[in-house]
N, CA, C and O atoms as a Tripos MOL2 file, in Angstrom:
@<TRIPOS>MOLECULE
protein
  284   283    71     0     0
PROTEIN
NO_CHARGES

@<TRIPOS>ATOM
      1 N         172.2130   56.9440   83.2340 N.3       1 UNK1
      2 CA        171.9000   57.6870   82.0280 C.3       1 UNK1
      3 C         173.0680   57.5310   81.0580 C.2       1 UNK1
      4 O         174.2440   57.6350   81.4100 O.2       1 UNK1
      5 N         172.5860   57.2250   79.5710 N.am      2 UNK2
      6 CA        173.7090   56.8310   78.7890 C.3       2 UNK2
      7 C         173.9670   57.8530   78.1330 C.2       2 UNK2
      8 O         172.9960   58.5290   77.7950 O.2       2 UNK2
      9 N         175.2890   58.2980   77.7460 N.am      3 UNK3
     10 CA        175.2870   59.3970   76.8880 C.3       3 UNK3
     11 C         174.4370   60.2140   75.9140 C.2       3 UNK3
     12 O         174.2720   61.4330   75.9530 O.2       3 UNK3
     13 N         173.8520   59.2280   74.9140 N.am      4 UNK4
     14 CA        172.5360   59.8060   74.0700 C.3       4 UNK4
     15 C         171.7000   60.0510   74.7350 C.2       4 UNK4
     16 O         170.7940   60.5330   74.0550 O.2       4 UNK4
     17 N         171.2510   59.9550   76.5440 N.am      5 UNK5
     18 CA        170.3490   60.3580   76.8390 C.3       5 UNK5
     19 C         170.8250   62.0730   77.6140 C.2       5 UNK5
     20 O         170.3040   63.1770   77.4570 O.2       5 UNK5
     21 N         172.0820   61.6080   78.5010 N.am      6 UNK6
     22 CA        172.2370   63.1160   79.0780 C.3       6 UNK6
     23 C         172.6820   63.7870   77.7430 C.2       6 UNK6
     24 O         173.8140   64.1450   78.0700 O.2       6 UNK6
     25 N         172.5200   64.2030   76.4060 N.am      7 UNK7
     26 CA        173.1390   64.8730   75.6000 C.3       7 UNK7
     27 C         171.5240   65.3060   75.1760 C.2       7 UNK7
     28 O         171.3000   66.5110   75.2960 O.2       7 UNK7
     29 N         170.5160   64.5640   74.7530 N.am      8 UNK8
     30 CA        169.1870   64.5660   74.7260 C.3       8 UNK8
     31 C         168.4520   65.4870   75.8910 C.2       8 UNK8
     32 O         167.9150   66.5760   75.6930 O.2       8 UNK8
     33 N         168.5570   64.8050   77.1210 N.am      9 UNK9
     34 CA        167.9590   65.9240   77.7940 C.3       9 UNK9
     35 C         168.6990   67.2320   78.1570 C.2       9 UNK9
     36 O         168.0450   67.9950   78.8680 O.2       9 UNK9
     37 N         170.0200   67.6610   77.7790 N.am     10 UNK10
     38 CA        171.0340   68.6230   77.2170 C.3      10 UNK10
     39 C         170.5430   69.5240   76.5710 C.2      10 UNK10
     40 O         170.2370   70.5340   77.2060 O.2      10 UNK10
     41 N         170.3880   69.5100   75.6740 N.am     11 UNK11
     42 CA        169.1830   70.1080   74.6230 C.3      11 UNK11
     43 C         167.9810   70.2010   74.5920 C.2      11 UNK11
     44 O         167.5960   70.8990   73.6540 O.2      11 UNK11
     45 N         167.2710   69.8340   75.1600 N.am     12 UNK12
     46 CA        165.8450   69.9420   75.8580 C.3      12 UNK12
     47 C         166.0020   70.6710   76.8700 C.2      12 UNK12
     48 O         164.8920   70.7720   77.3920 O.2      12 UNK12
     49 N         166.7910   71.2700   77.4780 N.am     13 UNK13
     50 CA        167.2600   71.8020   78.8220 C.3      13 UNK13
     51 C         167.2570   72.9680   78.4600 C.2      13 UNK13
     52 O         166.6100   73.9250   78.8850 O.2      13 UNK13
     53 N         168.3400   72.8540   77.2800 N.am     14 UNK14
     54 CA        168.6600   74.2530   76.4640 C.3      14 UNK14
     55 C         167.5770   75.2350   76.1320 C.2      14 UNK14
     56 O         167.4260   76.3750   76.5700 O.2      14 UNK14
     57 N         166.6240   74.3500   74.9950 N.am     15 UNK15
     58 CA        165.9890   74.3950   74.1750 C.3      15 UNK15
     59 C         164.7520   75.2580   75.4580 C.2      15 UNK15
     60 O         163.9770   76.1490   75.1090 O.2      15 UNK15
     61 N         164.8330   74.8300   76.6050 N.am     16 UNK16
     62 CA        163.5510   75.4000   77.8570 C.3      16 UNK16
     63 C         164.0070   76.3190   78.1380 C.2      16 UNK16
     64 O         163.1840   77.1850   78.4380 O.2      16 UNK16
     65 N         165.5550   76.7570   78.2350 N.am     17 UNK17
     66 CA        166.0190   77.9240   79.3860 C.3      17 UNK17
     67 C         165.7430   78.8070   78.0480 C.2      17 UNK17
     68 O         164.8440   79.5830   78.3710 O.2      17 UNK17
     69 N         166.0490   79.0070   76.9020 N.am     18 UNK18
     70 CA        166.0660   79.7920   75.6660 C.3      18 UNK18
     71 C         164.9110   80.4810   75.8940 C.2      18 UNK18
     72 O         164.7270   81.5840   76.4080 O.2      18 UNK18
     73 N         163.6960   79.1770   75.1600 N.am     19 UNK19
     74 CA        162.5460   80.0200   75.7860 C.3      19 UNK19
     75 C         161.9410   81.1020   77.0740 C.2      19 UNK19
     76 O         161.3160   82.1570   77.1870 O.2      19 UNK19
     77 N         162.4590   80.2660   77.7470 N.am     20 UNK20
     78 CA        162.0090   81.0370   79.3470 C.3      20 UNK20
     79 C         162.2780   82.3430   79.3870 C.2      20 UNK20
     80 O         161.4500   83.2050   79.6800 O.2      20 UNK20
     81 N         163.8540   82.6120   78.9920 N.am     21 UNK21
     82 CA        164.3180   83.8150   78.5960 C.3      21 UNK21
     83 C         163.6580   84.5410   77.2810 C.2      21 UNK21
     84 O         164.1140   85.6200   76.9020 O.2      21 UNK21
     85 N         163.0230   84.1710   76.8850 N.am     22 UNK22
     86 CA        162.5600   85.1360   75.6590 C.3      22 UNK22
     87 C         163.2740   85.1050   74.3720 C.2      22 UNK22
     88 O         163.2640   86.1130   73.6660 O.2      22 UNK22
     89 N         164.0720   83.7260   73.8960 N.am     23 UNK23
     90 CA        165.2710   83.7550   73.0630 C.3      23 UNK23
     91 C         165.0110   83.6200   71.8570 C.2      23 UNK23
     92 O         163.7840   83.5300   71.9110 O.2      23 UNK23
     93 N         165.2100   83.5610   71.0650 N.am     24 UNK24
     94 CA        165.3970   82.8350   69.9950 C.3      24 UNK24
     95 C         166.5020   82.0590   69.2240 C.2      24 UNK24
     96 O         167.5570   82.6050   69.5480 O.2      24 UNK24
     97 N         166.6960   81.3030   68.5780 N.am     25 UNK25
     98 CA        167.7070   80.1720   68.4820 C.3      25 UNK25
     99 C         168.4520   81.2980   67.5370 C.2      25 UNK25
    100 O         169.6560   81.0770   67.6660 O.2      25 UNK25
    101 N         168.3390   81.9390   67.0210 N.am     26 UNK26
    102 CA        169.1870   83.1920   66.3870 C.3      26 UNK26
    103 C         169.6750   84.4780   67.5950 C.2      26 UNK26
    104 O         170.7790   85.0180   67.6580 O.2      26 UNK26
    105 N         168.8960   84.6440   68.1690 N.am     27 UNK27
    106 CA        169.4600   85.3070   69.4170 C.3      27 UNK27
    107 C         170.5480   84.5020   70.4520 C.2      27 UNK27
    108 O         171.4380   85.0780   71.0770 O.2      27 UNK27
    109 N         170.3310   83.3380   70.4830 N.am     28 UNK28
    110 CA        170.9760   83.0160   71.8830 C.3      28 UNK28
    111 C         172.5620   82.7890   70.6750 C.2      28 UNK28
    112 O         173.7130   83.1400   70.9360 O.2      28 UNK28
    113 N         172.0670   82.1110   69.4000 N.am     29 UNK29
    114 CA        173.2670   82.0330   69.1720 C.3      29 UNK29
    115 C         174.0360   83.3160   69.2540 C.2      29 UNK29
    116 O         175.0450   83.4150   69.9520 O.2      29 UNK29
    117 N         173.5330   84.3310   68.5100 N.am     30 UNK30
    118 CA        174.2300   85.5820   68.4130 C.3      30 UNK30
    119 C         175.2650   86.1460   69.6250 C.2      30 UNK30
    120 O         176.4490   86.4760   69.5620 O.2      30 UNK30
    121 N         174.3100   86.1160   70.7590 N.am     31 UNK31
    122 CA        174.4910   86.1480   72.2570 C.3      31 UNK31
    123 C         175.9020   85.2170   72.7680 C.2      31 UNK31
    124 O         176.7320   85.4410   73.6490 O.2      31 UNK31
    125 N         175.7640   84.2030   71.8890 N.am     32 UNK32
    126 CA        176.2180   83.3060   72.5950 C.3      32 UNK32
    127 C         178.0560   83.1190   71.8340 C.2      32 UNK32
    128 O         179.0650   82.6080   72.3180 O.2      32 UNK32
    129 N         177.8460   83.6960   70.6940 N.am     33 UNK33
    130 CA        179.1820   83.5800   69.4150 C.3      33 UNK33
    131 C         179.2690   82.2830   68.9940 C.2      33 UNK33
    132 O         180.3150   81.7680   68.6010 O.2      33 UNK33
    133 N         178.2860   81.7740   69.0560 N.am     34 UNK34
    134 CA        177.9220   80.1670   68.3620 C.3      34 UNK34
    135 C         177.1260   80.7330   67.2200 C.2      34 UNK34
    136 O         176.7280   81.8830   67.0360 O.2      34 UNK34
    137 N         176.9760   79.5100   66.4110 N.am     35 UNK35
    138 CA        176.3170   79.4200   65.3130 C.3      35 UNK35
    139 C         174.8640   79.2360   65.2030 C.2      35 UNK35
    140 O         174.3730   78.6620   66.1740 O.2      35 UNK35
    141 N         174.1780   79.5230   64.4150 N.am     36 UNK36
    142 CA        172.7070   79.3110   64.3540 C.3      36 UNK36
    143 C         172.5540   78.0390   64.5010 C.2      36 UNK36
    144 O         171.8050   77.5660   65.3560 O.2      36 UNK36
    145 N         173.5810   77.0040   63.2920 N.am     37 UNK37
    146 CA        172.7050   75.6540   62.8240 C.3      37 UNK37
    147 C         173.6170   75.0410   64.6620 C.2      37 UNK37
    148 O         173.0640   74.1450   65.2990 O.2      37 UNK37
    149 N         174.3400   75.3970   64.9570 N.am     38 UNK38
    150 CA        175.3690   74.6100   65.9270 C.3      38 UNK38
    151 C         173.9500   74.4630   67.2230 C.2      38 UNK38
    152 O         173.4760   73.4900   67.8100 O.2      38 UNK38
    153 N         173.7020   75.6530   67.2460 N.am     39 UNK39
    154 CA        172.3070   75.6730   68.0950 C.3      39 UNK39
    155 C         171.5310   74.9670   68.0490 C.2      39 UNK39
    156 O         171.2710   74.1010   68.8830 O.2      39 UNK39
    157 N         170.8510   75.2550   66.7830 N.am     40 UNK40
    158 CA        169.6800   74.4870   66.4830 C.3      40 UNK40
    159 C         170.0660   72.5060   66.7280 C.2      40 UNK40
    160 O         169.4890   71.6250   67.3650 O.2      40 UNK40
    161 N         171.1580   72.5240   65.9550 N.am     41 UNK41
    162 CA        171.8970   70.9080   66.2300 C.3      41 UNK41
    163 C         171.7170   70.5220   67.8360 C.2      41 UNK41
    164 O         171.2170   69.5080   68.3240 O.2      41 UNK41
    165 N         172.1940   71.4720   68.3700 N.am     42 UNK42
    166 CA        172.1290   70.5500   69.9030 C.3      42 UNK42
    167 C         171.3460   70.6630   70.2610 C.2      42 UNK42
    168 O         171.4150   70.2030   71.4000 O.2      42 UNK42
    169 N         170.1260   71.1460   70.0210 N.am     43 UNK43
    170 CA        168.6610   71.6020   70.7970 C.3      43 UNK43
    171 C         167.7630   70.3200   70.4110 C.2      43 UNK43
    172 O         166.7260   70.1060   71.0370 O.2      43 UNK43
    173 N         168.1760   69.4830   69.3810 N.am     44 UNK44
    174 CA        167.7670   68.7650   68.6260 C.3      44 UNK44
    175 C         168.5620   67.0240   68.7130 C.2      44 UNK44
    176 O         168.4420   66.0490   67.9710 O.2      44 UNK44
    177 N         169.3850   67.2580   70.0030 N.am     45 UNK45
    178 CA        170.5930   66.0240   69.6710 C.3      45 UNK45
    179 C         172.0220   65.3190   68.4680 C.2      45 UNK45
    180 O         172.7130   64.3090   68.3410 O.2      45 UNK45
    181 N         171.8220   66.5350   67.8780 N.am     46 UNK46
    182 CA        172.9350   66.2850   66.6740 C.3      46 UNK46
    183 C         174.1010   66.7900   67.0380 C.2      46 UNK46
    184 O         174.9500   65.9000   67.0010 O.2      46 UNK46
    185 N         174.5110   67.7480   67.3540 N.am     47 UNK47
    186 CA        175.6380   67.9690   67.7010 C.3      47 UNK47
    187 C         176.0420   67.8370   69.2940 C.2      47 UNK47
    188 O         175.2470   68.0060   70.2190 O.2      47 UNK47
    189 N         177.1340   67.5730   69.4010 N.am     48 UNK48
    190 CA        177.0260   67.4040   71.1500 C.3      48 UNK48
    191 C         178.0380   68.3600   71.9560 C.2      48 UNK48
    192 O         179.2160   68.0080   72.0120 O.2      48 UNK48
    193 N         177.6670   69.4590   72.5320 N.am     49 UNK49
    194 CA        178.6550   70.4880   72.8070 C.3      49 UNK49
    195 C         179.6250   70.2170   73.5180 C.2      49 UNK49
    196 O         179.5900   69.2670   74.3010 O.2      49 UNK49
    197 N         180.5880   70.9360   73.3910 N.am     50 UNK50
    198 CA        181.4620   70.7140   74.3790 C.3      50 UNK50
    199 C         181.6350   71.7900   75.8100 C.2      50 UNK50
    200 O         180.6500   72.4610   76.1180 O.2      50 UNK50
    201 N         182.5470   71.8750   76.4010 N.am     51 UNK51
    202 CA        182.5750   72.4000   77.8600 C.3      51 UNK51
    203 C         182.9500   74.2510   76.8060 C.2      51 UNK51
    204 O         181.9700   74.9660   76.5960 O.2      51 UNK51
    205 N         183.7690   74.5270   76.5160 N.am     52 UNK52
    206 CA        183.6940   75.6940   76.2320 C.3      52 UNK52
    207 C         182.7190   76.4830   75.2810 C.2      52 UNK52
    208 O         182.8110   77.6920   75.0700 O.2      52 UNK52
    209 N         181.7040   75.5870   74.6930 N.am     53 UNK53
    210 CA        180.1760   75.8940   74.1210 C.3      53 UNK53
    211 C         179.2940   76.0500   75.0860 C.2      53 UNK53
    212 O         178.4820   76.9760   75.0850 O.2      53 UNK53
    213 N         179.3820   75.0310   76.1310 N.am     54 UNK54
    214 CA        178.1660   74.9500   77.1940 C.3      54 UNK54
    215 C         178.7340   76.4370   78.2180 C.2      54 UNK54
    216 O         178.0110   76.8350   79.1320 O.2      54 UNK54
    217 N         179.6990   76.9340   77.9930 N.am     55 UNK55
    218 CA        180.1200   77.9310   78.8100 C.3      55 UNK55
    219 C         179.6190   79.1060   78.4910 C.2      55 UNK55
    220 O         179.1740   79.8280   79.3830 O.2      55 UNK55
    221 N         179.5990   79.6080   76.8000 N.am     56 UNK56
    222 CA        179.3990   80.3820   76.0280 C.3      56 UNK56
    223 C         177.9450   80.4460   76.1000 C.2      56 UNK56
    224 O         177.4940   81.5770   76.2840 O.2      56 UNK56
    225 N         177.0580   79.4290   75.9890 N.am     57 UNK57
    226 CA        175.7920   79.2660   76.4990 C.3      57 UNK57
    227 C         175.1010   79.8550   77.7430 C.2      57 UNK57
    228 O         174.3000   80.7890   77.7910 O.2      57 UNK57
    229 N         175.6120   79.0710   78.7720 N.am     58 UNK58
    230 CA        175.0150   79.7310   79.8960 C.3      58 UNK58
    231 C         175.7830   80.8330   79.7810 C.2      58 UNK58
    232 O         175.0240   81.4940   79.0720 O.2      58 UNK58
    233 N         176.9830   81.7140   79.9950 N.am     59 UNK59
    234 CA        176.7420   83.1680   79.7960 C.3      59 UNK59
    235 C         175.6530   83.5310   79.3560 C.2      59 UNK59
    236 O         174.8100   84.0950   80.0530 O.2      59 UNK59
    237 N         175.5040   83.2450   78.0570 N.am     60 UNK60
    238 CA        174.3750   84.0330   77.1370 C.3      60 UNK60
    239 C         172.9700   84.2380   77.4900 C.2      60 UNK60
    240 O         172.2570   85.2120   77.2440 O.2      60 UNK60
    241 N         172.6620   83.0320   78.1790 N.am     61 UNK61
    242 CA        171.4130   83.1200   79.2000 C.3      61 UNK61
    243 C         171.6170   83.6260   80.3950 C.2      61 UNK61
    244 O         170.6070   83.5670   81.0960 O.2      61 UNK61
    245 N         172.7280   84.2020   81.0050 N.am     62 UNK62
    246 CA        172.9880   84.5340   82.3620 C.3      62 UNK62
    247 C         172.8790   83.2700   83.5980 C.2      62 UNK62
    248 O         172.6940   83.6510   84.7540 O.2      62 UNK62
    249 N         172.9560   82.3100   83.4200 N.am     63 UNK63
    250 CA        173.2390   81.0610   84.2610 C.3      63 UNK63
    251 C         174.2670   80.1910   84.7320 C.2      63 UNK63
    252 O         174.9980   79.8530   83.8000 O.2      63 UNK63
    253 N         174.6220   79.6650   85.9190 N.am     64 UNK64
    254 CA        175.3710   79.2030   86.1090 C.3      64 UNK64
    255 C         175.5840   77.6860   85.4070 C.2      64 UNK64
    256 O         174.6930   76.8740   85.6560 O.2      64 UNK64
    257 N         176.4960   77.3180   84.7020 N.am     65 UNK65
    258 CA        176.6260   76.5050   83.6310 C.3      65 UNK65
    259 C         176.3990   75.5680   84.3220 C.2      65 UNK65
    260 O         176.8360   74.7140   83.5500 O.2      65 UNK65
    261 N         175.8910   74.7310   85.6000 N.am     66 UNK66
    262 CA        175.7470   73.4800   86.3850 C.3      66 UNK66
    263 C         173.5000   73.4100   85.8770 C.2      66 UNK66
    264 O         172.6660   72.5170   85.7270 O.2      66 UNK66
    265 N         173.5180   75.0570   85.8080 N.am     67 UNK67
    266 CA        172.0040   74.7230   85.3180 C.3      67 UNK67
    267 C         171.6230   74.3300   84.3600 C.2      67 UNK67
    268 O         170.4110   74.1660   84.2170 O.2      67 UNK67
    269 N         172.5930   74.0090   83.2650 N.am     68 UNK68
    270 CA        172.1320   73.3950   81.9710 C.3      68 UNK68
    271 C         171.9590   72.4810   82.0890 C.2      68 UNK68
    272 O         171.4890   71.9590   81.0780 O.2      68 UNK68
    273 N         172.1670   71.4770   83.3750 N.am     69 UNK69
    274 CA        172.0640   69.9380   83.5030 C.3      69 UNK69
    275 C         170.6680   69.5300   84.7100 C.2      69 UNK69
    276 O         170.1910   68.4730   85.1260 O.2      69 UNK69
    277 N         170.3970   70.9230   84.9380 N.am     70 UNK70
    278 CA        169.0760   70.4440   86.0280 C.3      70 UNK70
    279 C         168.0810   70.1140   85.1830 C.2      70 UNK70
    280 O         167.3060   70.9010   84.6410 O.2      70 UNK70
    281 N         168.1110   68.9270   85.0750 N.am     71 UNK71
    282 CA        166.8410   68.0240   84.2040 C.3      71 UNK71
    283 C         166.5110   66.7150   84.6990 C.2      71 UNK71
    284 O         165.6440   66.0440   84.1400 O.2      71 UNK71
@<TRIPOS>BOND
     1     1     2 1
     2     2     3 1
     3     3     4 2
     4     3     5 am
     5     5     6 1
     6     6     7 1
     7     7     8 2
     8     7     9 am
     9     9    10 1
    10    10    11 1
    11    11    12 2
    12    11    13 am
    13    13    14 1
    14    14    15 1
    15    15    16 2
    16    15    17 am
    17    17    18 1
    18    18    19 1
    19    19    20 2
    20    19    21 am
    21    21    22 1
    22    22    23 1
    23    23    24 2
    24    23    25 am
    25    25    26 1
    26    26    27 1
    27    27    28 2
    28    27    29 am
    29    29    30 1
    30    30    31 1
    31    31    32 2
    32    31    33 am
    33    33    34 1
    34    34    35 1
    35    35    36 2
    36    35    37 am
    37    37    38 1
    38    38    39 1
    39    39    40 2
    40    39    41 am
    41    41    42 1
    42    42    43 1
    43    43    44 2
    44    43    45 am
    45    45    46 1
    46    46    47 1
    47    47    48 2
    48    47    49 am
    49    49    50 1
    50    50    51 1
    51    51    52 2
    52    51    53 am
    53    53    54 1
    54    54    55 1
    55    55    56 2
    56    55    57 am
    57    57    58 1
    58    58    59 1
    59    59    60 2
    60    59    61 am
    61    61    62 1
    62    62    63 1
    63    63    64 2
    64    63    65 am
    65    65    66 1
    66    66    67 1
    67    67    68 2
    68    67    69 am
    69    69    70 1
    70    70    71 1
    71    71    72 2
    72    71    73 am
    73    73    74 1
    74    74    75 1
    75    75    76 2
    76    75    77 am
    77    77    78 1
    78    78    79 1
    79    79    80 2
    80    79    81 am
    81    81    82 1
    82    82    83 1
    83    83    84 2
    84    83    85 am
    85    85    86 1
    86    86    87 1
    87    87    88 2
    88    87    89 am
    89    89    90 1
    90    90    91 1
    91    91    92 2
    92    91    93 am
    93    93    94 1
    94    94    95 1
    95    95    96 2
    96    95    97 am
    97    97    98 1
    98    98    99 1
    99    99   100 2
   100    99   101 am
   101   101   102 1
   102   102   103 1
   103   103   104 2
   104   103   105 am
   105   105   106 1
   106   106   107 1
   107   107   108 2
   108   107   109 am
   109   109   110 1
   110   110   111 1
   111   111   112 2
   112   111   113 am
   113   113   114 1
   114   114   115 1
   115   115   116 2
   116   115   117 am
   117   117   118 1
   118   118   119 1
   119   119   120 2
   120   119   121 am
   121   121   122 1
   122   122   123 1
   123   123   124 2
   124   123   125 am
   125   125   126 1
   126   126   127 1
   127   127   128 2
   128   127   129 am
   129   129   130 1
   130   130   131 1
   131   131   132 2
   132   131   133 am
   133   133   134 1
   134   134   135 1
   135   135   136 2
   136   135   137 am
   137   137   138 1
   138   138   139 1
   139   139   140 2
   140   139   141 am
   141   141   142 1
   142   142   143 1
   143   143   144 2
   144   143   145 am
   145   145   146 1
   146   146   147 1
   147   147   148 2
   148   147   149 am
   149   149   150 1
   150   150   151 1
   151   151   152 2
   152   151   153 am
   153   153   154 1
   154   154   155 1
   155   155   156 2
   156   155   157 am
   157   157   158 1
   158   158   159 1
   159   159   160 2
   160   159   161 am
   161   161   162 1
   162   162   163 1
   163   163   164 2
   164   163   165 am
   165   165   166 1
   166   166   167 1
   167   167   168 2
   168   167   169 am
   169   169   170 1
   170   170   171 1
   171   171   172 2
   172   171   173 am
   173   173   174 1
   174   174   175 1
   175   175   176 2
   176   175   177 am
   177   177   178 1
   178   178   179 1
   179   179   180 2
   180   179   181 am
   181   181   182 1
   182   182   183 1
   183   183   184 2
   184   183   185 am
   185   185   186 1
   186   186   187 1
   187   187   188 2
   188   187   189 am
   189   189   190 1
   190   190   191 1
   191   191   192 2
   192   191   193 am
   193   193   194 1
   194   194   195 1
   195   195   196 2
   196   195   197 am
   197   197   198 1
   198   198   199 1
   199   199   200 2
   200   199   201 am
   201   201   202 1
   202   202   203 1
   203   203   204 2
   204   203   205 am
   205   205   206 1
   206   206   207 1
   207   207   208 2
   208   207   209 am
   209   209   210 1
   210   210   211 1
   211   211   212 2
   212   211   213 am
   213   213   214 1
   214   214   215 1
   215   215   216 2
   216   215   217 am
   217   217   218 1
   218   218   219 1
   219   219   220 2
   220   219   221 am
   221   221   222 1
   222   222   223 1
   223   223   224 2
   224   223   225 am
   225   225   226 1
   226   226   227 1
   227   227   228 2
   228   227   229 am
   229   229   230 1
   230   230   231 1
   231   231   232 2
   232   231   233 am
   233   233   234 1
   234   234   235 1
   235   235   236 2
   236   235   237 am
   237   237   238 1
   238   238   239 1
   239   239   240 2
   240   239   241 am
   241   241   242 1
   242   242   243 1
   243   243   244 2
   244   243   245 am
   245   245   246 1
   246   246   247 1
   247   247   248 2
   248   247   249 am
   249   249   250 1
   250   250   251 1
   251   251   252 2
   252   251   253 am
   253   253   254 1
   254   254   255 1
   255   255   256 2
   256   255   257 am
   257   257   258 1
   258   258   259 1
   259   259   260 2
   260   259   261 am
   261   261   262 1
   262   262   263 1
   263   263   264 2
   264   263   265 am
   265   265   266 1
   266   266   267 1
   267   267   268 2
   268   267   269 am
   269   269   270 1
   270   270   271 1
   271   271   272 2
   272   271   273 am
   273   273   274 1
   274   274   275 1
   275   275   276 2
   276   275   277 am
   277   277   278 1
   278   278   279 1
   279   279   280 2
   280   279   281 am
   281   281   282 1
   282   282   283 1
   283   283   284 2
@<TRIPOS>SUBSTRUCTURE
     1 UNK1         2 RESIDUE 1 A UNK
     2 UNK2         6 RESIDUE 1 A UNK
     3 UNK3        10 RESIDUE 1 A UNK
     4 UNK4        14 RESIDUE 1 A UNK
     5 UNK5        18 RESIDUE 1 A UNK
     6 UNK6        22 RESIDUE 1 A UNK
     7 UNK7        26 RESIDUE 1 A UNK
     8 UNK8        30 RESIDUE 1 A UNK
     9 UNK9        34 RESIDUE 1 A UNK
    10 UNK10       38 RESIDUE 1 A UNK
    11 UNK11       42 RESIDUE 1 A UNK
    12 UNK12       46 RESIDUE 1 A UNK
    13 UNK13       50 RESIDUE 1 A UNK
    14 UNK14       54 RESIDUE 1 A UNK
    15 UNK15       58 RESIDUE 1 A UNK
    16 UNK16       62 RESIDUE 1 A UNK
    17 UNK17       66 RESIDUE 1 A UNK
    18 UNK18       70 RESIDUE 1 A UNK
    19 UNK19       74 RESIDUE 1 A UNK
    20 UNK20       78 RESIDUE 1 A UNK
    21 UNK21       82 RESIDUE 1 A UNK
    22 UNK22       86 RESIDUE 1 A UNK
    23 UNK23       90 RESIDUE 1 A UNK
    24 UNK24       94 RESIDUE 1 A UNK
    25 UNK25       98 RESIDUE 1 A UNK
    26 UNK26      102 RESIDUE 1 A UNK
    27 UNK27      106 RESIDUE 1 A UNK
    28 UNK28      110 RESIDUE 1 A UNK
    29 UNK29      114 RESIDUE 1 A UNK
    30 UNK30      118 RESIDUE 1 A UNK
    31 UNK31      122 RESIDUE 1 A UNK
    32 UNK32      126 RESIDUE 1 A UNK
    33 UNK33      130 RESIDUE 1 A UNK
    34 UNK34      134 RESIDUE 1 A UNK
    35 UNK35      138 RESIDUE 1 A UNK
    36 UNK36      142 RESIDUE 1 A UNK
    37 UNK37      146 RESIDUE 1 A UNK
    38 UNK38      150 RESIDUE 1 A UNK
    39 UNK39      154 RESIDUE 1 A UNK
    40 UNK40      158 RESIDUE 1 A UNK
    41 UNK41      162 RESIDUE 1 A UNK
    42 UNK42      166 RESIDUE 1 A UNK
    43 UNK43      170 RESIDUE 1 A UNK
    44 UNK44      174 RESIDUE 1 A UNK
    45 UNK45      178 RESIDUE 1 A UNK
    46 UNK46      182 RESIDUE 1 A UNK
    47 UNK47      186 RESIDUE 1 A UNK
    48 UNK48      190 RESIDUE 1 A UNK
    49 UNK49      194 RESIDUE 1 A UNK
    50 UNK50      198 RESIDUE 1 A UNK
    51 UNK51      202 RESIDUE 1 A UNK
    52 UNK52      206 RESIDUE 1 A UNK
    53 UNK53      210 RESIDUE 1 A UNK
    54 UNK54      214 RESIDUE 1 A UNK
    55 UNK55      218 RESIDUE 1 A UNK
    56 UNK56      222 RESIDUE 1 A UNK
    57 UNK57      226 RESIDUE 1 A UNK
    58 UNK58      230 RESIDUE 1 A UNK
    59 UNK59      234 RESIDUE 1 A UNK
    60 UNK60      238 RESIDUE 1 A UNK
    61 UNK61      242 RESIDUE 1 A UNK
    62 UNK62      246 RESIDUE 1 A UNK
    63 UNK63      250 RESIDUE 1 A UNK
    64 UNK64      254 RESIDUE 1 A UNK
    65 UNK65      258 RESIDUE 1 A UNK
    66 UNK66      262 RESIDUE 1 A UNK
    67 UNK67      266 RESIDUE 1 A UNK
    68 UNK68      270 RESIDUE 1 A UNK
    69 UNK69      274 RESIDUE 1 A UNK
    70 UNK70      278 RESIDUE 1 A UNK
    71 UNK71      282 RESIDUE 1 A UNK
């Protein structure tokens, strides 16, 4: 898997656990002390998070940050 793809299904990952939880891309950011568009960007492949975003993340969903990559 080449980078544009694990960063792709990254955000598709995201973009599922959000939902599942009941989120909204304004909630999780809120939740999360990220930004709306920063959200929306990686849910989408534009921005590519880093380790202390993907941390801030799964907190916010209550998950262990290794689950953002079960895809």
């Amino acid at each position: 898997m080449n980078d544009y793809e694990l960063y792709k299904s990254l955000g598709k990952n995201i973009k599922h656990l959000r939902e599942i939880n009941g989120l909204t891309q304004e909630q999780l950011a809120e939740k999360s002390g990220l930004s709306l568009d920063y959200i929306g960007k990686i849910e989408v492949n534009i921005n590519k998070p880093g380790l202390r975003s993907l941390i801030k993340i799964s907190n916010a969903l209550n998950i262990h940050i290794k689950e953002l990559f079960d895809f």
